[in-house]
PDB file of N, CA, C and O in Angstrom:
ATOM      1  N   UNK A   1      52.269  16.735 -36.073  1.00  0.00           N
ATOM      2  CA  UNK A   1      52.594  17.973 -35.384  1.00  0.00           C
ATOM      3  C   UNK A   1      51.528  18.244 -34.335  1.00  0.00           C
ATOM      4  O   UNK A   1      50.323  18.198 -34.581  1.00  0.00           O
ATOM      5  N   UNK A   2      52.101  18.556 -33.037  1.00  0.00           N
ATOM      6  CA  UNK A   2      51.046  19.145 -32.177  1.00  0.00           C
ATOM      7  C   UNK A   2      50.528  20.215 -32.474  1.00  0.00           C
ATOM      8  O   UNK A   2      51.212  21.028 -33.095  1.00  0.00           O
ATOM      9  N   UNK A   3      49.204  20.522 -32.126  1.00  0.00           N
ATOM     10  CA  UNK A   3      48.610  21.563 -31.971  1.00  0.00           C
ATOM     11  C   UNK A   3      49.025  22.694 -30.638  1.00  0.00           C
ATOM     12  O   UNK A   3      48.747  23.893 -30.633  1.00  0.00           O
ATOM     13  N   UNK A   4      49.860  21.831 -29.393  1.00  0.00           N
ATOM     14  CA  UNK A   4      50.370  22.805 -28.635  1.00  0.00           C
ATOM     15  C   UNK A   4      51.347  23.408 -28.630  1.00  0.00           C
ATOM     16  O   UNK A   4      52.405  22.882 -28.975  1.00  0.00           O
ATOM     17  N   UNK A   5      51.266  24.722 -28.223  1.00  0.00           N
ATOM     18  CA  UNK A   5      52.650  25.455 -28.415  1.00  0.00           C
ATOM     19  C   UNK A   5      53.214  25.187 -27.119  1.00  0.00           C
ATOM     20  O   UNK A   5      52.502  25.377 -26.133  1.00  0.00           O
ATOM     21  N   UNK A   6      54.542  24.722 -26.965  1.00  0.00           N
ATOM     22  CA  UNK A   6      55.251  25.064 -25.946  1.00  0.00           C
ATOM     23  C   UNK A   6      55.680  26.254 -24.970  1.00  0.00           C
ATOM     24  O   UNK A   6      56.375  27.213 -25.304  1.00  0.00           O
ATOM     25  N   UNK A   7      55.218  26.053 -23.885  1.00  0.00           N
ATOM     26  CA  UNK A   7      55.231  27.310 -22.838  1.00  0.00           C
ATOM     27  C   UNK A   7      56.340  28.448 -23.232  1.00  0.00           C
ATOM     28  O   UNK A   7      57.155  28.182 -24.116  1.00  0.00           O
ATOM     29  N   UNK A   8      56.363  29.456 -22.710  1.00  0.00           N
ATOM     30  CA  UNK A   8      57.366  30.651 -23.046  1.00  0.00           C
ATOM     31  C   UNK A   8      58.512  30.205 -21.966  1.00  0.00           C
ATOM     32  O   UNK A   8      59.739  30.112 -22.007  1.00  0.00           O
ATOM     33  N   UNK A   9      57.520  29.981 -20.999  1.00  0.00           N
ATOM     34  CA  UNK A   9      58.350  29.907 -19.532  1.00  0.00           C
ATOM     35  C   UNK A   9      57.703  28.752 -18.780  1.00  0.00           C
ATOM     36  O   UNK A   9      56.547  28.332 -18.744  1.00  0.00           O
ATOM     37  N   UNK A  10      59.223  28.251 -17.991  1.00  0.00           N
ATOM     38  CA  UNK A  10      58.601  26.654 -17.390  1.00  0.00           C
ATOM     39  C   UNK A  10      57.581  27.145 -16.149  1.00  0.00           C
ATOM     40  O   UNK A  10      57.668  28.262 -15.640  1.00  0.00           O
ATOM     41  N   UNK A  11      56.802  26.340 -15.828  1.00  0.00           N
ATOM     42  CA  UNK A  11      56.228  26.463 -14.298  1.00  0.00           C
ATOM     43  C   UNK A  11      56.607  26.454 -13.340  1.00  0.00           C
ATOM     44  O   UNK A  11      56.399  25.298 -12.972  1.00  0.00           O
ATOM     45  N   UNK A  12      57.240  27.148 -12.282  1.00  0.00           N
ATOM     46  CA  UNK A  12      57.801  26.720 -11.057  1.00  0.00           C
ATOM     47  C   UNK A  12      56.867  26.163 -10.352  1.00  0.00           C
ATOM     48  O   UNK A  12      55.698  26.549 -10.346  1.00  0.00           O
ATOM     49  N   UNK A  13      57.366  25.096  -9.623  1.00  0.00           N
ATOM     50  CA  UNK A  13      56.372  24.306  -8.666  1.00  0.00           C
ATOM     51  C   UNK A  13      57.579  23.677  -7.503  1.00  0.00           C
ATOM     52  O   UNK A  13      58.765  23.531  -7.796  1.00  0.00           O
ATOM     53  N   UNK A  14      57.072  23.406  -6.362  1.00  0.00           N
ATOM     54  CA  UNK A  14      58.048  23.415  -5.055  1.00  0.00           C
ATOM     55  C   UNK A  14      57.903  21.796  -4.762  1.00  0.00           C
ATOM     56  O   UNK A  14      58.329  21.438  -3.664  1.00  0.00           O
ATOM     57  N   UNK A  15      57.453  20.969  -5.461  1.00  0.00           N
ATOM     58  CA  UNK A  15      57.179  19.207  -5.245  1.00  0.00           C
ATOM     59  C   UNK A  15      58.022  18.521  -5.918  1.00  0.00           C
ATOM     60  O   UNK A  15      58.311  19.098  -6.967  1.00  0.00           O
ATOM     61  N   UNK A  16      58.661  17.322  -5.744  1.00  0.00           N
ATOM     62  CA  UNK A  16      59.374  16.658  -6.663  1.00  0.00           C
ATOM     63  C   UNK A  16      58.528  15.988  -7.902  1.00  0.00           C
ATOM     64  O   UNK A  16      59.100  15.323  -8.765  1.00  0.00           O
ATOM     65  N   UNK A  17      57.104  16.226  -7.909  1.00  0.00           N
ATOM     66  CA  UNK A  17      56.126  15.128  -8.781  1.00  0.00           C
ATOM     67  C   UNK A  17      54.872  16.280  -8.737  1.00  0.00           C
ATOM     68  O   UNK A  17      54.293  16.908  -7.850  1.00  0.00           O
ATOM     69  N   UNK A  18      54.807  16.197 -10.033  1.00  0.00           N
ATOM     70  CA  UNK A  18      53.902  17.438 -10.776  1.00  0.00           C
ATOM     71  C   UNK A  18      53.018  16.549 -11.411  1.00  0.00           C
ATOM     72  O   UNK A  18      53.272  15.345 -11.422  1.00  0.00           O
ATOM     73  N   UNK A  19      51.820  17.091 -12.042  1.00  0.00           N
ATOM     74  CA  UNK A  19      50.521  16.453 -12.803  1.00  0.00           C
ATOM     75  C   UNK A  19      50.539  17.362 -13.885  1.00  0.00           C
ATOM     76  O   UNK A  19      50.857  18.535 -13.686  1.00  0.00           O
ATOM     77  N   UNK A  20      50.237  16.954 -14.995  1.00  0.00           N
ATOM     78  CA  UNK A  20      49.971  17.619 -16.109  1.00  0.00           C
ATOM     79  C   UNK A  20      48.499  17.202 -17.073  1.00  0.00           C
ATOM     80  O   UNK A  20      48.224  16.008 -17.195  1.00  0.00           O
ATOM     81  N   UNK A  21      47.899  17.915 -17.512  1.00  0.00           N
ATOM     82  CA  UNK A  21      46.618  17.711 -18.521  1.00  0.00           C
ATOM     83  C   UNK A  21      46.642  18.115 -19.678  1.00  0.00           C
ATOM     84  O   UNK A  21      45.885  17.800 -20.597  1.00  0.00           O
ATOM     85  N   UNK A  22      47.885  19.135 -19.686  1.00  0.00           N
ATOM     86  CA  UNK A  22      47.596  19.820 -20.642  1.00  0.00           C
ATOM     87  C   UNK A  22      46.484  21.143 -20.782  1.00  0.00           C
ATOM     88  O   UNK A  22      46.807  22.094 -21.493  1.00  0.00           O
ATOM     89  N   UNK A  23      45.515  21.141 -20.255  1.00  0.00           N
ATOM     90  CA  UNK A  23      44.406  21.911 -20.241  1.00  0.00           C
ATOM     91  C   UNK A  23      44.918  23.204 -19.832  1.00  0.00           C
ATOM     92  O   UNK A  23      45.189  23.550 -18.682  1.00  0.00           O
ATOM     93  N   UNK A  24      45.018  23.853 -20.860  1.00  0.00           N
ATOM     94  CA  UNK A  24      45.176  25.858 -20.698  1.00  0.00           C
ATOM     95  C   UNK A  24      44.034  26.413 -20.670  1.00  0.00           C
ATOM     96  O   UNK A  24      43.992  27.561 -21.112  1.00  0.00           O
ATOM     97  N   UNK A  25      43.017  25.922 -20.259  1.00  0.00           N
ATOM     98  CA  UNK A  25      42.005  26.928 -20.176  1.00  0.00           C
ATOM     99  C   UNK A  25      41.225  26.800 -21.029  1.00  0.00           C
ATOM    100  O   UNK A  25      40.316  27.631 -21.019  1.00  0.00           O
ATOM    101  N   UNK A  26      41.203  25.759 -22.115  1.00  0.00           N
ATOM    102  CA  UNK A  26      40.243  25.791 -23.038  1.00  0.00           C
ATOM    103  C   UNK A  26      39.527  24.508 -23.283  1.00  0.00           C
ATOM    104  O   UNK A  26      38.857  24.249 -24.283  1.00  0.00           O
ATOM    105  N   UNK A  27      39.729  23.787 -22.330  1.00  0.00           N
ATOM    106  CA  UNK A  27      39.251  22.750 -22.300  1.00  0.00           C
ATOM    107  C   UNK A  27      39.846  21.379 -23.276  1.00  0.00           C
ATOM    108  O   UNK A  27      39.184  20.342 -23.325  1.00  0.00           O
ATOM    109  N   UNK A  28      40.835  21.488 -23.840  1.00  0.00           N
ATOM    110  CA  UNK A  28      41.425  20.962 -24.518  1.00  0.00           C
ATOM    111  C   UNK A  28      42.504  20.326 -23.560  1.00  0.00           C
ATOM    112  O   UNK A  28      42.849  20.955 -22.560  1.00  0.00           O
ATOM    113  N   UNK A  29      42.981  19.232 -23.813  1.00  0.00           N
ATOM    114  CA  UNK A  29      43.637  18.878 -23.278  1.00  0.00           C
ATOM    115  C   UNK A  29      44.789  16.853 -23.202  1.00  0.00           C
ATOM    116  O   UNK A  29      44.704  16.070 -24.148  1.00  0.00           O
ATOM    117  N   UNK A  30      45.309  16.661 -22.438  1.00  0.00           N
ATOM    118  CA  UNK A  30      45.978  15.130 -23.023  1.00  0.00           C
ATOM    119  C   UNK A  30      45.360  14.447 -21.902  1.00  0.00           C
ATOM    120  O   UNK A  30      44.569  15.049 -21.175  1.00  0.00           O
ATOM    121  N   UNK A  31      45.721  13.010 -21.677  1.00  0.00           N
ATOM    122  CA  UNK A  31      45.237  12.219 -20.129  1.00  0.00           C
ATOM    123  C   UNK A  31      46.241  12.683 -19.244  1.00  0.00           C
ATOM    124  O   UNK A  31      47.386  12.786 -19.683  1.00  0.00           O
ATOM    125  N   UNK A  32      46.019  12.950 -18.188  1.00  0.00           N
ATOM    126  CA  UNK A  32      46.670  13.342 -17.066  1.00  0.00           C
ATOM    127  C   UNK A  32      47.847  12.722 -16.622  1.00  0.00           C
ATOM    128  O   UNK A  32      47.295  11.999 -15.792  1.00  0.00           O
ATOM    129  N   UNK A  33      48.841  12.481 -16.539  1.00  0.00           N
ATOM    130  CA  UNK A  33      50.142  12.379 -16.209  1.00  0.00           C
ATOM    131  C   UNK A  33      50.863  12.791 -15.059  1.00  0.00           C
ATOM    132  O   UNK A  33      50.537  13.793 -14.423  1.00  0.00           O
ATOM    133  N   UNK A  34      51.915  12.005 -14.731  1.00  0.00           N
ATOM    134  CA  UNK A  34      52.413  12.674 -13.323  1.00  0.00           C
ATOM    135  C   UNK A  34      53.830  12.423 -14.025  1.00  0.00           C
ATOM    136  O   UNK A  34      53.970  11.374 -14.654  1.00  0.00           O
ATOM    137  N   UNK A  35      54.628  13.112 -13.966  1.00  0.00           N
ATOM    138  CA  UNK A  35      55.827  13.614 -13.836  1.00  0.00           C
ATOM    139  C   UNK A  35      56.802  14.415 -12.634  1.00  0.00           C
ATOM    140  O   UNK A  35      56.867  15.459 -11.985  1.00  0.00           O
ATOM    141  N   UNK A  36      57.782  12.570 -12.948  1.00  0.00           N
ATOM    142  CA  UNK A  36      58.668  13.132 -11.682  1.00  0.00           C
ATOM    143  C   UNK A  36      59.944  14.331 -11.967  1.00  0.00           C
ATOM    144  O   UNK A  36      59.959  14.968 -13.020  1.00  0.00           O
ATOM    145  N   UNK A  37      60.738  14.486 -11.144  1.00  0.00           N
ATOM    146  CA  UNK A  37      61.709  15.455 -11.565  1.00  0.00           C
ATOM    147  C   UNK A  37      63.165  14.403 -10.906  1.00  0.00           C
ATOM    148  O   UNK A  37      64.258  14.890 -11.194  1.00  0.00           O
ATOM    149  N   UNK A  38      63.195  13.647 -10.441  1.00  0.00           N
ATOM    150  CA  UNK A  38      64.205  12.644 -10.093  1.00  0.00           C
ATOM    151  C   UNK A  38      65.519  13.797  -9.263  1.00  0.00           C
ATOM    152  O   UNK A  38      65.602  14.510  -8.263  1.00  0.00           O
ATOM    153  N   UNK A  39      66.550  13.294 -10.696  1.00  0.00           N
ATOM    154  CA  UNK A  39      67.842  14.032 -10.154  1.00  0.00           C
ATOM    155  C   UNK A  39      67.986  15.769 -10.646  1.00  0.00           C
ATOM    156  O   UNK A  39      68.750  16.692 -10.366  1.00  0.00           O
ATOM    157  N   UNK A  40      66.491  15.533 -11.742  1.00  0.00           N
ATOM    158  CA  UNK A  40      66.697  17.275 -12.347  1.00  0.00           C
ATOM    159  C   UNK A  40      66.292  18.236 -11.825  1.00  0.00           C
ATOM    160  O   UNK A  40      65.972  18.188 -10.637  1.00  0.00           O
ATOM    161  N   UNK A  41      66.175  19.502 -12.623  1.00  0.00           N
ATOM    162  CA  UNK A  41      65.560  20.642 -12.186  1.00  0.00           C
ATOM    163  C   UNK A  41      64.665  21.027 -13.175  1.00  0.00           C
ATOM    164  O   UNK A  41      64.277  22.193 -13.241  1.00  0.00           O
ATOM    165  N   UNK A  42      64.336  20.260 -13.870  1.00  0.00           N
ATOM    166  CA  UNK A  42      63.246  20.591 -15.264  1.00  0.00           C
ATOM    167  C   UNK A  42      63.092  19.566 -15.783  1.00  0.00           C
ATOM    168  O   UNK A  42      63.893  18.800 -16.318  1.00  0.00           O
ATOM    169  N   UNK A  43      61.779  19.515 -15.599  1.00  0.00           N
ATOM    170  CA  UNK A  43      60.916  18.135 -16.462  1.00  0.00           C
ATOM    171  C   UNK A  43      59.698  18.396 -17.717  1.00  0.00           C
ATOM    172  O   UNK A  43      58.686  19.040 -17.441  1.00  0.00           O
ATOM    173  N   UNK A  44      59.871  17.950 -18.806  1.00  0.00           N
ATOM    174  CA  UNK A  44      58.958  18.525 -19.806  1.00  0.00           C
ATOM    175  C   UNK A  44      57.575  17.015 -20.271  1.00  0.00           C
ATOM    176  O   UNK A  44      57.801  15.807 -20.346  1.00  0.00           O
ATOM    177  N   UNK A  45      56.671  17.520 -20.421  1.00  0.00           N
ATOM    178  CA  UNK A  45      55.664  16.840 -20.819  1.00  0.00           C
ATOM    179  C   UNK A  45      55.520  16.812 -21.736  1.00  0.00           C
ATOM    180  O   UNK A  45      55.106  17.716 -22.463  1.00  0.00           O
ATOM    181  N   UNK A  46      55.974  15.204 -22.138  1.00  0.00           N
ATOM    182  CA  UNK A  46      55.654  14.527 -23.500  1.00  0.00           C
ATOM    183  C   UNK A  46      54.801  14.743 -24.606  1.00  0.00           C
ATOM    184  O   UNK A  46      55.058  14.570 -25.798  1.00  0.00           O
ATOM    185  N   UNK A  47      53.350  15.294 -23.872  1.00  0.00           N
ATOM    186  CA  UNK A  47      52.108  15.066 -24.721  1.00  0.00           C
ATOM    187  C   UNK A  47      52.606  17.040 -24.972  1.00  0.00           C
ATOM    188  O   UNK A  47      53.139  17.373 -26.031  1.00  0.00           O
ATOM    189  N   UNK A  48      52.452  17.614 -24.368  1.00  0.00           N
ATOM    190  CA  UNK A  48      52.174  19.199 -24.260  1.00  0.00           C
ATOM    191  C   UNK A  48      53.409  19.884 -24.688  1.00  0.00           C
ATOM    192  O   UNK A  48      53.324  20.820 -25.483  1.00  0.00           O
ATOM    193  N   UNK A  49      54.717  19.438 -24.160  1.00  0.00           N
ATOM    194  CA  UNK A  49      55.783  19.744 -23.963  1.00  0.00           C
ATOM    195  C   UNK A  49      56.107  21.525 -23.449  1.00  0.00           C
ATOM    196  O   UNK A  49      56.847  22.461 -23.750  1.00  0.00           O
ATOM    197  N   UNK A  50      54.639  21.078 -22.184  1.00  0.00           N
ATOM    198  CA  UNK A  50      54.680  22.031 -21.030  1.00  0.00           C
ATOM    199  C   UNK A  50      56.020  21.606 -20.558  1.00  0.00           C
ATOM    200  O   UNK A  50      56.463  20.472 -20.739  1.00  0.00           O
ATOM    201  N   UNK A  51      57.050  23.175 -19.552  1.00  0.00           N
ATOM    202  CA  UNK A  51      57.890  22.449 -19.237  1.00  0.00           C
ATOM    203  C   UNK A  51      58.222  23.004 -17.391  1.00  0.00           C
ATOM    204  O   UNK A  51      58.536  24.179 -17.198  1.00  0.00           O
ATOM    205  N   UNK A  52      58.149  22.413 -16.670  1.00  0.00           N
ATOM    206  CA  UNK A  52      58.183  23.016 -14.933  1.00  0.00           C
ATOM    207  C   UNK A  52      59.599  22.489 -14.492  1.00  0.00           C
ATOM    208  O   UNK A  52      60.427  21.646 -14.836  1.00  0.00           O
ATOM    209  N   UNK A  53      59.379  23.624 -13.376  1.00  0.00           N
ATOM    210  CA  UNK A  53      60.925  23.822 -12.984  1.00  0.00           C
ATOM    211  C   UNK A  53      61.105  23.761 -11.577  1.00  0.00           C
ATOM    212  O   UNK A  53      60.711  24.773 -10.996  1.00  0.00           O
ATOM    213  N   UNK A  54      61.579  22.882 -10.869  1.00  0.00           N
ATOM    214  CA  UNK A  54      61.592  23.112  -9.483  1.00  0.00           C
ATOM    215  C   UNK A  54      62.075  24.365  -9.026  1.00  0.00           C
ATOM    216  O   UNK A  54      63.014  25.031  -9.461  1.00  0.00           O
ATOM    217  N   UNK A  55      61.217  24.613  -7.988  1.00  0.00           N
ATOM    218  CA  UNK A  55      61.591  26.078  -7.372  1.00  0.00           C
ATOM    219  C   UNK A  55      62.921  26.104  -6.477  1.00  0.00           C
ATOM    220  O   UNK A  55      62.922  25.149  -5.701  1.00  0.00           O
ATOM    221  N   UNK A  56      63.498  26.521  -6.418  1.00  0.00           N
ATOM    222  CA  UNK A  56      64.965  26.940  -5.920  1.00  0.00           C
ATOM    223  C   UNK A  56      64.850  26.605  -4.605  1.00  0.00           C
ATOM    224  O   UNK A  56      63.907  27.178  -4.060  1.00  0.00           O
ATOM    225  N   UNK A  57      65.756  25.557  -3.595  1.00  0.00           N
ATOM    226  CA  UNK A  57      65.678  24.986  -2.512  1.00  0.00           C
ATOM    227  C   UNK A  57      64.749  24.394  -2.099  1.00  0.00           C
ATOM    228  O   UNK A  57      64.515  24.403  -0.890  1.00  0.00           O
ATOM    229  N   UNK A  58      63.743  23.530  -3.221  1.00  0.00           N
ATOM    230  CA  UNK A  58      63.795  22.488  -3.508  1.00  0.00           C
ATOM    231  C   UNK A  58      63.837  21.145  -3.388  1.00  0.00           C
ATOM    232  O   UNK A  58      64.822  21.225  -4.122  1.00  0.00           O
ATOM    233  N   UNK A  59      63.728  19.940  -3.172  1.00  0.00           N
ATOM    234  CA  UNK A  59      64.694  18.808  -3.007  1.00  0.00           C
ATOM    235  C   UNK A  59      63.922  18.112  -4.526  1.00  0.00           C
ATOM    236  O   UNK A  59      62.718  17.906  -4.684  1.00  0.00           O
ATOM    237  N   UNK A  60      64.876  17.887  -5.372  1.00  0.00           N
ATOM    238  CA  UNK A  60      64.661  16.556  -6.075  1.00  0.00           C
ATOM    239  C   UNK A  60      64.293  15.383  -5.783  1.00  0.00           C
ATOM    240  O   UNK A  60      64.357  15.355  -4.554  1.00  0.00           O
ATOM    241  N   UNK A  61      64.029  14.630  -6.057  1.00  0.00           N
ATOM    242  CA  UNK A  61      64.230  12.768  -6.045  1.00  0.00           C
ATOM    243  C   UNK A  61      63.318  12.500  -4.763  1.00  0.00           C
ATOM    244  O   UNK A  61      63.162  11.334  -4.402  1.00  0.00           O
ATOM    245  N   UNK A  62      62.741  13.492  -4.098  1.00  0.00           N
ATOM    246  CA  UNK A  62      62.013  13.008  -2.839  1.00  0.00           C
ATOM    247  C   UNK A  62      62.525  12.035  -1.641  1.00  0.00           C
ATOM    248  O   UNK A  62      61.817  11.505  -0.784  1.00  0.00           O
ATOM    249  N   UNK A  63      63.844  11.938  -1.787  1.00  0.00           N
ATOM    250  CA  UNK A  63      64.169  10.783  -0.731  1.00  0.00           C
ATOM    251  C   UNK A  63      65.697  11.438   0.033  1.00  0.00           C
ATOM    252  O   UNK A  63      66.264  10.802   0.922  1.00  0.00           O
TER     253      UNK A  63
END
């Protein structure tokens, strides 16, 4: 079982490719990760199961 709790609410972020650490502020944290968002609108992190949300108009998939 993780020790992290899963966010209340996803992160909006306006990039197709986000970084994650995990690190809330307490110095705790996973190895850094990049997570794409491809064809979605919400991508969740494996280690944290932080979860971000592309911001509305947007582009997915970067291409």
């Amino acid at each position: 079982m993780s020790d992290h709790a899963p966010a209340s609410e996803p992160i909006i972020v306006a990039t197709a490719t986000v970084a994650c650490d995990g690190d809330s502020g307490q110095g705790l944290g996973h190895p850094r990760i990049f997570l794409s968002f491809g064809h979605e609108t919400t991508v969740v992190c494996p280690y944290c199961s932080r979860a971000y949300r592309l911001a509305e108009g947007a582009k997915a998939g970067g291409h």
